[in-house]
C-alpha positions in Angstrom: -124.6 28.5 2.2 -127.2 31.1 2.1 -129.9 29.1 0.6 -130.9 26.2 1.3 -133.6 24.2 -0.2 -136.2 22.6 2.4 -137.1 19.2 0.2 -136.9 17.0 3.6 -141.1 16.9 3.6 -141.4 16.7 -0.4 -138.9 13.6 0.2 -140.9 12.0 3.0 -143.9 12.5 0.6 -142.9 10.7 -2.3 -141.5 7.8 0.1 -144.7 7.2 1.0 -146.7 7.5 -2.0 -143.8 4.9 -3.3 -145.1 2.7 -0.4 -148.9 3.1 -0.8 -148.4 2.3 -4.7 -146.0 -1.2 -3.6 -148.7 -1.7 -1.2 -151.4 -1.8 -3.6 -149.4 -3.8 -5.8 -148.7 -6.2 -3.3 -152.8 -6.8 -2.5 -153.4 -6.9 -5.8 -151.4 -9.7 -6.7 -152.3 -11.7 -3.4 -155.5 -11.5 -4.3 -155.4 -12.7 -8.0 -153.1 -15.6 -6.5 -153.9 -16.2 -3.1 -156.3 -19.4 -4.6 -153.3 -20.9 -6.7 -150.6 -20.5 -3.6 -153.0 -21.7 -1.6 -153.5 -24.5 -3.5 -149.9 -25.4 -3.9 -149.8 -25.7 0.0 -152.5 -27.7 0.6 -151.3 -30.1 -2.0 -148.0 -29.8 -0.3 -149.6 -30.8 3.3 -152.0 -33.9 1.9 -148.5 -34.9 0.2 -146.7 -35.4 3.4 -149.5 -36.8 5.2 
């Protein structure tokens, strides 16, 4: 137990990159289908009106 690797920061790096690239992801496809849900709801609401 002399040596011991310090990855806690290269860890806590890549979590976040992870989280920045899901993020991305996640905007992305709410944008491309944000019309289309939208939709879907309002014809939802005018259906039970």
């Amino acid at each position: 137990m002399m040596y011991l690797p310090r990855e806690e920061g290269q860890g806590l790096v890549e979590y976040a990159l992870i989280l920045v690239l899901v993020a991305i992801v996640v905007i992305v496809v709410l944008r491309l289908l944000g019309p289309m849900i939208a939709n879907v709801f309002s014809d939802i609401i005018s259906g039970l009106s």
